[in-house]
N, C-alpha and C positions, 0 to 999 in steps of 0.2 A: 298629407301635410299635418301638421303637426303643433298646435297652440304655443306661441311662445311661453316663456314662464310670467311674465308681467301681464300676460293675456287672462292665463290661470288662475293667476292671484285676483285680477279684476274679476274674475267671472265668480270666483269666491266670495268676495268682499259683496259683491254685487247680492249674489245670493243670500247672505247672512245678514245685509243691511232690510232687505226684502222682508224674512222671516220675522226680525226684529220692528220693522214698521207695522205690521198685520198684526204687532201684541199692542197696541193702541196709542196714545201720546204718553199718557201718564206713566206705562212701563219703559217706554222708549227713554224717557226722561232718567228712570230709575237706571234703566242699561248707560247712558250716557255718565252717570256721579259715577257707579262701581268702574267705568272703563279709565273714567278723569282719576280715580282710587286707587287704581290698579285694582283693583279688588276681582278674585275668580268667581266666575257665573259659568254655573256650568253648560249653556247655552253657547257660550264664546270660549268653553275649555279647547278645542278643536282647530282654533287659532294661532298662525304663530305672532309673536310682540307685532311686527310690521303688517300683516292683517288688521290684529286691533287698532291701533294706530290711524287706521286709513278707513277700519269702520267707525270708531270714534269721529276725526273729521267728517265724515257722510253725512253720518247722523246728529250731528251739532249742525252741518249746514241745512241737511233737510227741517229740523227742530227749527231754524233762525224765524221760519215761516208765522211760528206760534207766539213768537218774542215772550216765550217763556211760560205760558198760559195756554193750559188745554182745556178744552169742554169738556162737559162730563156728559 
């Protein structure tokens, strides 16, 4: 059997939002301006636009948590 493709793409998205949480708040913060930028990181180069898009959302809603302020 066989992943649908919206399965795949979650399981992508899922993954890259992961990698990118485990680089702390304050970088997370920085991934979230370049992705609102469009701007390329070569991190999220591997991305297609609806990827980013949907890791953007993840990680603004996982981020709402901080209401903008990370510890250091």
């Amino acid at each position: 059997m066989h992943a649908n493709p919206l399965q795949k793409q979650q399981s992508t998205v899922d993954q890259y939002v992961e990698y990118l949480c485990e680089q702390g708040c304050m970088k997370v913060s920085i991934f979230i301006e370049a992705l609102q930028n469009n701007q390329s990181m070569p991190e999220l180069d591997a991305l297609t636009q609806d990827e980013r898009v949907v890791v953007l959302d993840e990680l603004v809603s996982i981020m709402s948590v901080y209401q903008g302020k990370c510890s250091s």
